[in-house]
C-alpha positions in Angstrom: -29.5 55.2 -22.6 -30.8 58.0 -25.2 -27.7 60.1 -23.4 -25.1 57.4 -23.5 -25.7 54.9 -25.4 -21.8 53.2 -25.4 -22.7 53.3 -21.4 -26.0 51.5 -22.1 -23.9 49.5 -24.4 -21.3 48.8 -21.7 -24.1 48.1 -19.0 -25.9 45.1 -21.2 -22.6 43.7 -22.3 -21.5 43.5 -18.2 -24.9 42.1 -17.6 -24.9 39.4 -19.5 -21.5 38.3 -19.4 -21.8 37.9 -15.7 -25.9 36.6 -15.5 -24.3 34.1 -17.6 -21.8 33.5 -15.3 -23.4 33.0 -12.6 -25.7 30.6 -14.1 -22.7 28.5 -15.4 -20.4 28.5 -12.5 -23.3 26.4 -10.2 -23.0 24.0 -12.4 -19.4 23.5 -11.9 -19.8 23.6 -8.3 -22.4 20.8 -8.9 -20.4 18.7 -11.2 -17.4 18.9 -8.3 -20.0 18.0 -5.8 -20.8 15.2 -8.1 -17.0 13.8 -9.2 -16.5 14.3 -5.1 -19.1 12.2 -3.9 -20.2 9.8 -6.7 -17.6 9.7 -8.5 -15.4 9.4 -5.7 -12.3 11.6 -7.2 -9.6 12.6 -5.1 -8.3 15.9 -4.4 -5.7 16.3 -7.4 -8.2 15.1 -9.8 -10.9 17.5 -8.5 -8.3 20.2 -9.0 -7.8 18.6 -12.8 -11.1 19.6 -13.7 -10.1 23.5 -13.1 -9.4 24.4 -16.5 -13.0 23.3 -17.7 -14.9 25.0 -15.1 -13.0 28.1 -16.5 -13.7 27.3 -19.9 -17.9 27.2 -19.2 -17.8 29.5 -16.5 -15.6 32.4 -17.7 -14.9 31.4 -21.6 -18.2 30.4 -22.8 -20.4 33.6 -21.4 -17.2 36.1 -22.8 -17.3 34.3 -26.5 -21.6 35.0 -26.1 -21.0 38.4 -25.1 -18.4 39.4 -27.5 -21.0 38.1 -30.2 -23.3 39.8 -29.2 -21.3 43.3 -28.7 -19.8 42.6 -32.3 -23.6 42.2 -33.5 -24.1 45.2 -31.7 -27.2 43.9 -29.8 -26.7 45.6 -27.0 -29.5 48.2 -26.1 -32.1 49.8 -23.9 -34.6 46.6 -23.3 -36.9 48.7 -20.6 -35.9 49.0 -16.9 -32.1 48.4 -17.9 -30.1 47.6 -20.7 -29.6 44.3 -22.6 -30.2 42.6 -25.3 -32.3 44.4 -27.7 -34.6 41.4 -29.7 -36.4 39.6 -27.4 -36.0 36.4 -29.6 -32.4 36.5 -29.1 -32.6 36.6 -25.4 -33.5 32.8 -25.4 -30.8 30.9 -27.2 -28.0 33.4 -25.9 -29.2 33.7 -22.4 -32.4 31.6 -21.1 -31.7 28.0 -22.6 -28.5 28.3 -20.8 -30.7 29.0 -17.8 -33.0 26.0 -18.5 -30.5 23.9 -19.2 -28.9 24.6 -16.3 -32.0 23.9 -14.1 -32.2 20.3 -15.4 -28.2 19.9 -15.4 -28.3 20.6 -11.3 -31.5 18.5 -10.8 -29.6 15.6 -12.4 -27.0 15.8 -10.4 -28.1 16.8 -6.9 -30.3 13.5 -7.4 -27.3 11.3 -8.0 -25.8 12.7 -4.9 -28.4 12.5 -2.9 -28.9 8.6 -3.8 -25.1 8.1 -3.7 -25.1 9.6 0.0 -28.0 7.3 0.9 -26.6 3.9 -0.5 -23.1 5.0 1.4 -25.0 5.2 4.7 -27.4 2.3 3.9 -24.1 -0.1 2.8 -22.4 1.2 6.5 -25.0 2.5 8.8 -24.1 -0.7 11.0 -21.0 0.6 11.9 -22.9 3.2 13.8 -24.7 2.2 17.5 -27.6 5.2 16.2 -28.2 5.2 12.9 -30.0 8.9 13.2 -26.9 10.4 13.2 -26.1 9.2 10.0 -29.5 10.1 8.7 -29.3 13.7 10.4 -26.4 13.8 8.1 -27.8 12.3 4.9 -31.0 14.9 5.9 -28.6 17.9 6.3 -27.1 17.3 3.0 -30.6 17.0 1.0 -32.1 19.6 2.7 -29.0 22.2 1.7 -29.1 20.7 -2.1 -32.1 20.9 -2.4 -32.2 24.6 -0.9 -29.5 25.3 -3.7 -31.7 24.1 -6.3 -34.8 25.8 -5.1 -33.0 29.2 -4.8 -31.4 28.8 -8.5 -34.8 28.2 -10.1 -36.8 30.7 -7.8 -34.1 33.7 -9.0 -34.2 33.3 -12.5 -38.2 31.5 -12.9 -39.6 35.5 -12.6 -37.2 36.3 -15.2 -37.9 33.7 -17.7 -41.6 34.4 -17.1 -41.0 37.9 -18.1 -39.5 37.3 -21.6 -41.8 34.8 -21.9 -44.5 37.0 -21.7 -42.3 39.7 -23.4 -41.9 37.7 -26.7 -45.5 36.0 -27.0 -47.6 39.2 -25.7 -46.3 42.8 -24.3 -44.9 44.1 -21.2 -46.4 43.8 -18.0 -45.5 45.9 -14.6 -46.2 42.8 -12.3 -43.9 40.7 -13.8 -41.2 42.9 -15.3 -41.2 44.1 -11.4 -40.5 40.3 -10.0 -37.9 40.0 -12.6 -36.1 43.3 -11.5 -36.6 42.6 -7.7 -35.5 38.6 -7.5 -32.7 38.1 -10.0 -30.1 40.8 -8.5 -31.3 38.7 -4.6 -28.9 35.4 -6.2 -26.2 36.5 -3.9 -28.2 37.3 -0.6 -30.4 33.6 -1.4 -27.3 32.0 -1.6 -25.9 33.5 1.1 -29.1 33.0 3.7 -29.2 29.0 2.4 -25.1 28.4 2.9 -25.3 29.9 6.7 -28.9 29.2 7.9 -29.0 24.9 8.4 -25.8 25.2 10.2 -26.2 23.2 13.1 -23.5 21.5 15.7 -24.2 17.6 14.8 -23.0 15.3 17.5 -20.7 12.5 16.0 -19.3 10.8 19.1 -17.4 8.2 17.3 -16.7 10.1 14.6 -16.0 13.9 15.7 -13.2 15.5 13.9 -10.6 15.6 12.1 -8.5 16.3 8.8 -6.2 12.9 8.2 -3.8 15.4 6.5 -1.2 16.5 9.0 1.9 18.3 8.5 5.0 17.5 8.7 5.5 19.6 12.6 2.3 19.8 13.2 0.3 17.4 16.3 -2.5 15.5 14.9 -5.7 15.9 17.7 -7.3 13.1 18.5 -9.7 10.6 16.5 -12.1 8.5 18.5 -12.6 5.3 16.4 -14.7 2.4 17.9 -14.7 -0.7 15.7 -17.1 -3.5 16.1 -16.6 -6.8 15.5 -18.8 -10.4 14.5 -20.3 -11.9 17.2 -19.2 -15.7 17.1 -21.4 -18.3 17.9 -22.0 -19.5 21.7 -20.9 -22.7 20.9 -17.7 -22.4 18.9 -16.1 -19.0 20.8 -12.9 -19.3 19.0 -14.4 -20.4 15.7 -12.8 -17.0 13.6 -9.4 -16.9 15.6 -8.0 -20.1 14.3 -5.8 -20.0 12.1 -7.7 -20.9 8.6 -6.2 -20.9 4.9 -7.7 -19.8 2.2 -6.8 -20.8 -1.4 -6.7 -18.3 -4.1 -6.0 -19.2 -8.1 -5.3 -16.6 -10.5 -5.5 -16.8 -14.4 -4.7 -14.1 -16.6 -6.0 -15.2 -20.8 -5.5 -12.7 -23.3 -8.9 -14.8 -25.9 -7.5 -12.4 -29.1 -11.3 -12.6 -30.6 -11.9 -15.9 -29.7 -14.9 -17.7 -28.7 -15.8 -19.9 -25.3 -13.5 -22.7 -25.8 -15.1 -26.1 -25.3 -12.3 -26.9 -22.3 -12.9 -23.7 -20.7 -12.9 -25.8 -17.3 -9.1 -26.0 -17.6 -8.9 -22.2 -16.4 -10.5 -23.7 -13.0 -9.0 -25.8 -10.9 -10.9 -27.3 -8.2 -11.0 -26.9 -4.0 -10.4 -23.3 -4.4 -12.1 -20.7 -1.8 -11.3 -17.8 -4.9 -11.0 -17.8 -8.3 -10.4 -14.4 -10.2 -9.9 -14.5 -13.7 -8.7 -11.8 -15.7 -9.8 -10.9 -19.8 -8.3 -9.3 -22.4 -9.8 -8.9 -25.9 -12.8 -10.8 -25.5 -15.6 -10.3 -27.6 -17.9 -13.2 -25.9 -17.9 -11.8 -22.3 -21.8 -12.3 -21.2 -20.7 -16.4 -22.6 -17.8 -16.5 -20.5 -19.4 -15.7 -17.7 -22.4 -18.1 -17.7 -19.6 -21.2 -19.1 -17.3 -20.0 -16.1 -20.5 -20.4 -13.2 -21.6 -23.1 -14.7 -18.5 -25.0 -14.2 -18.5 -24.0 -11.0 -21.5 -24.5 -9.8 -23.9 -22.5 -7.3 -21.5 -22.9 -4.6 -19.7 -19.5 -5.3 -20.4 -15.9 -5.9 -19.5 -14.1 -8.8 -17.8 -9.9 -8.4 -17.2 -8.6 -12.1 -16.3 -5.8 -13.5 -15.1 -4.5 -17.3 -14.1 -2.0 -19.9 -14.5 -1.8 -23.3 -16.3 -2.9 -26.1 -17.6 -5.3 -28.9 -17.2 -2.7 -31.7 -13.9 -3.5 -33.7 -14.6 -1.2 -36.5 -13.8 1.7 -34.1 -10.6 -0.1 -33.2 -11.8 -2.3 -29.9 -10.9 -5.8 -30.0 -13.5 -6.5 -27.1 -13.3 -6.4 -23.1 -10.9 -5.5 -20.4 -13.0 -8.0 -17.8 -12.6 -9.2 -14.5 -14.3 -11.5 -12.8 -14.0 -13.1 -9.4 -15.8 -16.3 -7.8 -15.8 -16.4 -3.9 -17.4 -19.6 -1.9 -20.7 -18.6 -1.0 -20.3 -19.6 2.8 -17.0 -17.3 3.2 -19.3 -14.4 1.8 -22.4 -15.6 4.0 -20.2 -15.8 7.3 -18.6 -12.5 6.6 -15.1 -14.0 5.8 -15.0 -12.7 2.9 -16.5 -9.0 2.2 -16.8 -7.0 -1.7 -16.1 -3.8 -0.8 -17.8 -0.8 -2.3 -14.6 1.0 -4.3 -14.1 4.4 -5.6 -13.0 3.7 -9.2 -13.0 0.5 -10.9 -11.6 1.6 -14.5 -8.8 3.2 -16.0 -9.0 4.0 -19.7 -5.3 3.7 -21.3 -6.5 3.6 -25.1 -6.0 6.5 -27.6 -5.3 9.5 -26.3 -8.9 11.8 -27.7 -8.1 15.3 -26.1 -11.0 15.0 -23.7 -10.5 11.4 -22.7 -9.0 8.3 -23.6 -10.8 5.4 -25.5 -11.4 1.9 -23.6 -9.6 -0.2 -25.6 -6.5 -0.2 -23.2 -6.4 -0.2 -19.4 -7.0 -1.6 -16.7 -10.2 -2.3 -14.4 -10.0 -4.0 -10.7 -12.1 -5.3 -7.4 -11.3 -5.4 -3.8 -12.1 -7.6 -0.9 -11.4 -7.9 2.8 -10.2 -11.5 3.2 -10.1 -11.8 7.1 -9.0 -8.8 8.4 -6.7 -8.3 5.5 -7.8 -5.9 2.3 -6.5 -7.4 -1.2 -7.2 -5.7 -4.5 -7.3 -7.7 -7.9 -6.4 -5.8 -11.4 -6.2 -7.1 -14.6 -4.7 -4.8 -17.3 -4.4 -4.6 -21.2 -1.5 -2.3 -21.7 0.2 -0.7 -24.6 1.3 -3.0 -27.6 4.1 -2.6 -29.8 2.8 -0.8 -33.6 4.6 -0.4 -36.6 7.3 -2.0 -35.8 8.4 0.9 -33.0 8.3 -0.4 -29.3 5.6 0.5 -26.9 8.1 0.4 -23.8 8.0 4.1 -22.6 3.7 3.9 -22.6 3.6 0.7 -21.1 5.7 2.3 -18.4 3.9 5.3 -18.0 0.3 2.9 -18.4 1.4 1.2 -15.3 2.3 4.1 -13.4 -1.3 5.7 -14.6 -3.1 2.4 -13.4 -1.8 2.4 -10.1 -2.7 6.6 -9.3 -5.6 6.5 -11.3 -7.3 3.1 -9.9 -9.6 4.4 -7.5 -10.1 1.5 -4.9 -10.8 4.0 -1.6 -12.5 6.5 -0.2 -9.5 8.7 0.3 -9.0 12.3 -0.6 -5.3 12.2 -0.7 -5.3 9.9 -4.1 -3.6 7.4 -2.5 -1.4 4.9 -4.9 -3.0 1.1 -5.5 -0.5 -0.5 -3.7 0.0 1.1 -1.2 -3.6 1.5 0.2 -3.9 -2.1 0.3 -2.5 -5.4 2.4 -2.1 -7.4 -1.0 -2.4 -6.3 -4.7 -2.1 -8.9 -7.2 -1.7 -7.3 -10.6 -2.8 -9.4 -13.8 -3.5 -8.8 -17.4 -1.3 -8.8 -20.9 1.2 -6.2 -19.9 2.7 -6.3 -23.5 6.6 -6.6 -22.0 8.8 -8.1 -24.8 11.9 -10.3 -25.4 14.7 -8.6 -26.5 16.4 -11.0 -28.7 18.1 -9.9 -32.6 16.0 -12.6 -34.1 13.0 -15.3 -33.4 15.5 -18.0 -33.7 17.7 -17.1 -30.9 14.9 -16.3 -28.7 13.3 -20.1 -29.6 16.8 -21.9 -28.9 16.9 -20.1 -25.4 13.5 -21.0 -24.7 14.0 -25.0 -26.0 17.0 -24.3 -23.6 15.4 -22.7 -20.4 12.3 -24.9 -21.0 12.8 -28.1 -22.2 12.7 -31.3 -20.4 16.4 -30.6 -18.8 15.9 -27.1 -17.7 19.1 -25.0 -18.5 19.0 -22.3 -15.7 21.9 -20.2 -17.5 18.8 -20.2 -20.4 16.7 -18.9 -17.6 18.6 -16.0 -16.1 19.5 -15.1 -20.2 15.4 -14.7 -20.6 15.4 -12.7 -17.8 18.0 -10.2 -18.9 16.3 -9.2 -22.0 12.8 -9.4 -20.6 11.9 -5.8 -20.8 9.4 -6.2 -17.8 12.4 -7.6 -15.8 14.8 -4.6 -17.0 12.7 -2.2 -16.0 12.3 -3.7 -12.7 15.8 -4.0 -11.8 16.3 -0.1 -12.1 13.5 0.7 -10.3 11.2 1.8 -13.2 8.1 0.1 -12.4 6.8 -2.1 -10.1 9.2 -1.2 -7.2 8.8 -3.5 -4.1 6.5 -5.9 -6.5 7.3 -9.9 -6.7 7.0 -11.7 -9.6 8.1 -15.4 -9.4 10.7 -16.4 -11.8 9.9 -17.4 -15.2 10.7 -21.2 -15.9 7.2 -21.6 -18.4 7.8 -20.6 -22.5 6.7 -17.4 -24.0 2.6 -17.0 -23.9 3.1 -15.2 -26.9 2.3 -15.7 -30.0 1.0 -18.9 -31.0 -0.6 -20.0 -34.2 -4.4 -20.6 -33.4 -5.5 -24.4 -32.1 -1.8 -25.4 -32.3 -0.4 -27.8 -29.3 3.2 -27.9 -28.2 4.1 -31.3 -26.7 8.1 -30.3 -26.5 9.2 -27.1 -25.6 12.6 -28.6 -25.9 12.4 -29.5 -30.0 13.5 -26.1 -31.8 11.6 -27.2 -35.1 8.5 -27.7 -33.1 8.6 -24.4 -31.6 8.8 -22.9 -34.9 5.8 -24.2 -36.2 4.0 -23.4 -32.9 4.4 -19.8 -32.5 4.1 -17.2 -35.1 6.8 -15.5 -35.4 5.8 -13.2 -38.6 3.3 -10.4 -38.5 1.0 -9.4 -41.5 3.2 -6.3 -41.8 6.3 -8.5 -42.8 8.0 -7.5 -39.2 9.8 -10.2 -37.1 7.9 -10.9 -34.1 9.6 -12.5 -31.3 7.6 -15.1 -29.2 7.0 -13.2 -25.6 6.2 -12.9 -22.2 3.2 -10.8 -22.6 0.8 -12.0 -20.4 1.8 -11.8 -16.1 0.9 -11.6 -12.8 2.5 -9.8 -10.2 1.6 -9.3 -6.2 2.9 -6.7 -3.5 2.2 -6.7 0.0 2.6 -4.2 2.9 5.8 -4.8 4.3 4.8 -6.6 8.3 1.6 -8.1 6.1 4.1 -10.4 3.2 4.2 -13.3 5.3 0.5 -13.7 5.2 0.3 -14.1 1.2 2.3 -16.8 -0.2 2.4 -17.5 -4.1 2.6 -21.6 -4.7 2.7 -21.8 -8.1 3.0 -19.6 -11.4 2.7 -21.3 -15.0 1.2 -21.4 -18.2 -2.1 -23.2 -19.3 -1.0 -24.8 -22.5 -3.9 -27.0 -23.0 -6.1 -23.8 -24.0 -4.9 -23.3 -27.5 -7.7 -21.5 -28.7 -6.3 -17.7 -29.0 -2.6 -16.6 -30.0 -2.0 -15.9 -26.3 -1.6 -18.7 -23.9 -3.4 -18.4 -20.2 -1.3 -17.7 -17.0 -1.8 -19.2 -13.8 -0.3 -18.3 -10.1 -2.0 -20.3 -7.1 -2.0 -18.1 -3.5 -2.6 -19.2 -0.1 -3.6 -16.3 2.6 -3.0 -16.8 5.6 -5.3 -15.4 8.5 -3.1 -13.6 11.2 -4.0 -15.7 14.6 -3.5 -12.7 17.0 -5.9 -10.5 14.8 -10.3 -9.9 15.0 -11.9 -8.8 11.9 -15.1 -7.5 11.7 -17.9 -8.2 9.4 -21.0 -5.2 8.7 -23.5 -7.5 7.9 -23.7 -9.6 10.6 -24.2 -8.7 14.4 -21.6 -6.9 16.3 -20.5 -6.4 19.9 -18.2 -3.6 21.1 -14.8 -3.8 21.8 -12.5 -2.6 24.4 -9.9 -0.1 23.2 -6.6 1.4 23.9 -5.0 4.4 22.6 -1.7 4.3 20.0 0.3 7.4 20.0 2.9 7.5 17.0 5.8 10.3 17.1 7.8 10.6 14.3 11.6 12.4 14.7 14.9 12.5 12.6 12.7 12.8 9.7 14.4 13.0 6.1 13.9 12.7 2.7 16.1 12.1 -0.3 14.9 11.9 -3.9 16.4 10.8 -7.3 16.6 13.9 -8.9 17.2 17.5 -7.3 13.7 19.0 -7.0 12.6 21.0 -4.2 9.9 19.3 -1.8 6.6 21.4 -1.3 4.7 19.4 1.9 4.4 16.2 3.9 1.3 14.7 4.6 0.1 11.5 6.3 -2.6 9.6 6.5 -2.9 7.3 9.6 -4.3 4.7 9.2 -4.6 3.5 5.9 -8.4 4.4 4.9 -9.6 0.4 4.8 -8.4 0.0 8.2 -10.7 3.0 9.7 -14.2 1.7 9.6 -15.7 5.0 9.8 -14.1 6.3 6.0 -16.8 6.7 4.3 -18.8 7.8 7.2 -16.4 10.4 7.6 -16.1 11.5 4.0 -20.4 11.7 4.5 -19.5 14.3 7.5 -16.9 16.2 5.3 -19.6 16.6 2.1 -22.8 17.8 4.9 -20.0 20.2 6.9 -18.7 21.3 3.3 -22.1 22.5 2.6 -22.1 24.5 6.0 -20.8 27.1 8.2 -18.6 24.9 10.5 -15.4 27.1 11.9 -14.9 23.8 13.7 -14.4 21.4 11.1 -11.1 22.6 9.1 -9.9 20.2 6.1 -6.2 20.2 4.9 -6.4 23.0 7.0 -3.0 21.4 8.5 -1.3 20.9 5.6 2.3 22.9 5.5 4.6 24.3 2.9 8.0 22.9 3.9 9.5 25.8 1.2 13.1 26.3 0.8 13.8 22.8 1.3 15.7 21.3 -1.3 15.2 17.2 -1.9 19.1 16.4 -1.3 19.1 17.6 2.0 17.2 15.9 4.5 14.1 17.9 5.9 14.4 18.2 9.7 11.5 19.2 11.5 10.0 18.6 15.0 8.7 15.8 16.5 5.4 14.7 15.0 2.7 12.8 17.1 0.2 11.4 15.7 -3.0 9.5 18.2 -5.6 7.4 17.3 -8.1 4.7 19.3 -8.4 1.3 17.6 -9.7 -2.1 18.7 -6.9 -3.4 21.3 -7.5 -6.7 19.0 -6.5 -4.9 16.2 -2.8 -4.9 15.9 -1.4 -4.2 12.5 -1.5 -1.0 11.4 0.1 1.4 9.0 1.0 5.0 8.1 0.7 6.5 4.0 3.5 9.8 3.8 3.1 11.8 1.3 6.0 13.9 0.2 5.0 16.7 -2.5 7.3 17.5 -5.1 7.2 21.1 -6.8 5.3 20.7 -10.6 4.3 17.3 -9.7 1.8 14.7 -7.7 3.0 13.6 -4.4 5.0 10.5 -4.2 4.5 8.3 -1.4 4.8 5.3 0.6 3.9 3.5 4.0 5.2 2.7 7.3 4.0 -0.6 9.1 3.3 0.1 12.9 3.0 -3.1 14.6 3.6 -4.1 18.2 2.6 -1.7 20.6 5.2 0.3 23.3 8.4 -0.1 20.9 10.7 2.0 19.0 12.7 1.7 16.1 14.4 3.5 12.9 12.5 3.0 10.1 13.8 3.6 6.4 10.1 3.6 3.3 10.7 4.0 -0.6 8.9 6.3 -1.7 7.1 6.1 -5.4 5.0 7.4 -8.4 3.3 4.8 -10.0 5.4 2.0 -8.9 8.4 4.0 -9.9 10.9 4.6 -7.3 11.3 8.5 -6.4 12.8 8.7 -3.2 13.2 7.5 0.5 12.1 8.9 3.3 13.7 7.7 6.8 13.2 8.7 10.3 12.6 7.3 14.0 9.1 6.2 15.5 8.3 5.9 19.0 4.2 3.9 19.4 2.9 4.1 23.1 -0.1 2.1 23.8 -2.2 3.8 26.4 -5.2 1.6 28.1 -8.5 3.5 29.3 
């Protein structure tokens, strides 16, 4: 350094840029670890996050070194060079290192908890529970290895300049802190290869769900168990058994409890699910909605937002389903843990969106079928400019973003699902010149001689409808036709008696914003429902109206009444009560003739499938429990995505052809509806995707799937199936 001291300048500046480094970049890998497993992201939102691990792993140690370097800092500081002052060492180098230490303890305990409630919640499943806790020990063992090796390598270190800035040098320590720190790598490496250990999963051994589009698929040994019914009624869960679901959707605008708040509540119903928008009084409509209904049912809920208006909120995003206590206590009925239950659509604040908008949602198994329940709050028209394009793109967000499975492949809402019933004040308006016109077609359309020219007239210049009929949103979604008034907006704690009488409708809705803009009475508030193709007969909607006798906000509730249907040649299986195993067969599922056509002309990057969908393997999150311990291990058996294949050169206009694709899996031989996601990539965007229905066994037959973003057609992808049932 007295020789060369630009070289000694050079030597500090390199180590601290990457010291720093490489005490940043483990908290990244933790944070991933943590949006993987507890978050429960999927693979393209993992990858999101890329640009921020490079901003605190590379950006944030080169802006400290260049200050430093500009400071000229940089010196001899004993056995190498570094920083010169000792009292800068700390806020430039070892806070970072402290605050790392508590940043990774943080979140190696949230995993570690998160990995034991998964196995706790679905340990049943499994005929040995220690091989789900030689897992859930692998895994705490290797984090906890991590941690212990990142606060051993730099603990001798921080002791030194420690000691360095409160007293003098010492040999003892000054030689720990120039032995252990440069051993980071070798630690690492030792702890990352040592636990390795060949785990015997028999149910559960192997395999990547992502499959290319010509590559076979090796086979997945699934056993599912199932309830044990009672000796004396054998047959007691295969009959055929309705169950009655109502659905209201109430946009409160500020308002209180309303005194008839039993109106939104029907009675006989095995589910009620009630869907909030701006409400400011969430913790009272909760207790006034179990009250009404008693102890008899059990209340899911989940919501988004807050009571703060000053900071633009208008309340909650809430929803809140009530489920008869008996279908949850015989297994009927199952909550099932979900990835995400919240997507923030508000104002847009660089790092995240505010709460104010979105959407938040709950899923069940109903019998052996899996339903999802969303209520949303999207975009609203301001200053007089229309909102159309961001509810659009709100609705597409909601159904990529909504995180209901433990899936890797980000699977859209929809299609991950049996049934999706999709609630909330979507915003959609009327398009009519004036508030008049729109009134006479309503008096029209709903008055006591329904005019169903009036009818089909509404439903041309309903924007939600518009958008439909091309295909924009909501593709393969039923809505049933509109025949109640506009829900939107009414003067405050004003009835309507006759929808028919022109002046009366006048002086009910509001038709005149504060800003002096026209507003035309709307059908903002709606529910919507899609179901898998072979699974649609099994969901029937009865009844969709308007509440008109809760008058207390500006918005008027919306009603639809559903009956579900249990399949009679389908078992479902319950994991809190006792099980017995099944028999099972083999399906094998080739795929030929394969093609796929697009809207527009962009060339297609990969296929992938997943098969089957994620809630009808019982062993998902087991599974994803495997992936996280092998992830922290040497396994050269395990490969992930390993499968996964460019299809390059292929253009979207002309049909990919590729060979025959079999796909194998074991089920249940009483479980017989089944059903394959595709994924087709497209080049500088997400995957768009849809699902095949496999149902009866030993049968083949051309099938033809849209294929959508966000409920936005993109594509159809068409081919030929061939499903072999094999006995053992």
């Amino acid at each position: 350094s007295h020789h060369s001291p630009m070289f000694c300048k050079i030597q500090g500046a390199l180590i601290q840029l990457f010291s720093l480094m490489a005490v940043l970049w483990p908290c990244c890998m933790g944070f991933n670890l943590f949006a993987w497993v507890v978050w429960k992201r999927n693979e393209d939102q993992l990858r999101s996050y890329w640009s921020m691990y490079t901003a605190i792993g590379i950006a944030i140690p080169f802006v400290l070194t260049t200050v430093l370097w500009v400071e000229d800092d940089f010196g001899p500081t004993g056995a190498w060079c570094g920083v010169i002052e000792t009292k800068l060492q700390f806020p430039m180098f070892w806070v970072e290192v402290m605050a790392a230490w508590a940043f990774n303890l943080v979140v190696f305990i949230q995993i570690n908890r998160e990995v034991s409630r998964r196995i706790h919640l679905t340990s049943s499943l499994l005929r040995g529970e220690t091989l789900s806790n030689q897992e859930s020990n692998n895994i705490a063992r290797k984090l906890s290895l991590y941690l212990i090796v990142f606060v051993f390598e730099w603990f001798f270190g921080l002791l030194n300049r420690f000691i360095n800035l409160t007293c003098c040098v010492l040999f003892v320590p000054t030689l720990l802190h120039c032995t252990v720190v440069p051993l980071q790598g070798w630690l690492n490496a030792i702890v990352y290869g040592s636990l390795h250990g060949d785990i015997n999963w028999p149910c559960l051994k192997r395999t990547s769900r992502f499959i290319s589009s010509n590559a076979v698929a090796p086979k997945r040994f699934v056993r599912l168990s199932t309830l044990d019914l009672p000796d004396d009624s054998p047959n007691a869960f295969h009959s055929l058994y309705n169950l009655k679901i109502f659905v209201c959707t109430w946009n409160m605008g500020e308002c209180s409890v309303p005194s008839n708040i039993g109106m939104l509540l029907p009675p006989a119903q095995d589910l009620y699910v009630v869907g909030l928008q701006e409400c400011l009084s969430l913790n009272e409509m909760k207790s006034a909605l179990s009250a009404e209904l008693g102890e008899e049912y059990v209340m899911y809920a989940t919501d988004v937002g807050s009571t703060q208006t000053m900071l633009g909120y208008h309340g909650f995003i809430a929803l809140m389903c009530f489920v008869r206590k008996s279908l949850v206590e015989s297994g009927v009925v199952e909550n099932l843990d979900v990835a995400s239950t919240v997507v923030k659509r508000g104002l847009n604040l660089g790092v995240a969106r505010a709460a104010n908008k979105g959407a938040v949602g709950l899923s069940f198994r109903l019998f052996g079928s899996f339903v999802t329940f969303l209520t949303a709050h999207l975009a609203a028209d301001t200053f007089g400019q229309s909102g159309l394009s961001r509810r659009n793109q709100d609705v597409q967000a909601i159904l990529r973003e909504l995180g209901v499975v433990y899936d890797d492949i980000g699977s859209e809402l929809q299609l991950c699902h049996h049934h999706t019933i999709f609630l909330g004040d979507l915003n959609y308006r009327l398009e009519f010149e004036d508030a008049i016109s729109a009134l006479r077609c309503v008096s029209r359309a709903c008055g006591y001689l329904t005019d169903n020219l009036s009818l089909q007239e509404i439903s041309a210049r309903d924007q939600l409808s518009k958008a439909r009929r091309v295909k924009e949103v909501f593709v393969d979604w039923i809505e049933k036709e509109l025949t109640f008034a506009p829900t939107y907006r009414y003067v405050k704690e004003t009835p309507c008696d006759n929808y028919g009488d022109v002046d009366l409708l006048l002086k009910v809705y509001s038709t005149q914003g504060k800003d002096g803009k026209v507003r035309i009475p709307s059908y903002t508030d709606r529910i919507l429902y899609h179901s898998l193709a072979d699974m649609a007969p099994l969901l029937q909607c009865n009844d969709y109206g308007m509440i008109g006798s809760v008058i207390a906000s500006d918005h008027r509730p919306v009603f639809a009444s559903f009956t579900i249907l249990k399949d009679q040649n389908a078992v479902f299986y319950a994991p809190s009560r006792a099980r017995k195993e099944l028999t099972y067969h083999t399906i094998s599922l080739s795929l030929s003739q394969l093609s796929v056509q697009t809207i527009n002309p962009t060339p297609l990057t990969h296929m992938k499938f997943v098969f089957p969908l994620p809630n009808e393997d019982p062993f998902s999150k087991q599974r994803k429990i495997q992936f996280l311990s092998h992830a922290l291990s040497v396994d050269p058996e395990l490969t992930i995505d390993s499968h996964v294949q460019p299809l390059s050169g292929v253009e979207s206009v002309v049909p990919i052809t590729c060979q025959a694709t079999t796909l194998k899996i074991q089920i249940p031989t009483e479980l017989v509806r089944v059903h394959l996601l595709v994924e087709v990539g497209i080049e500088g965007s997400s995957g768009i995707q849809g699902v095949l229905c496999i149902g009866d066994c030993s049968t083949n037959f051309d099938f033809e799937v849209n294929l959508v973003y966000g409920g936005k057609l993109q594509g159809i992808f068409k081919g030929h199936a061939v499903v072999e049932e094999h006995h053992q």
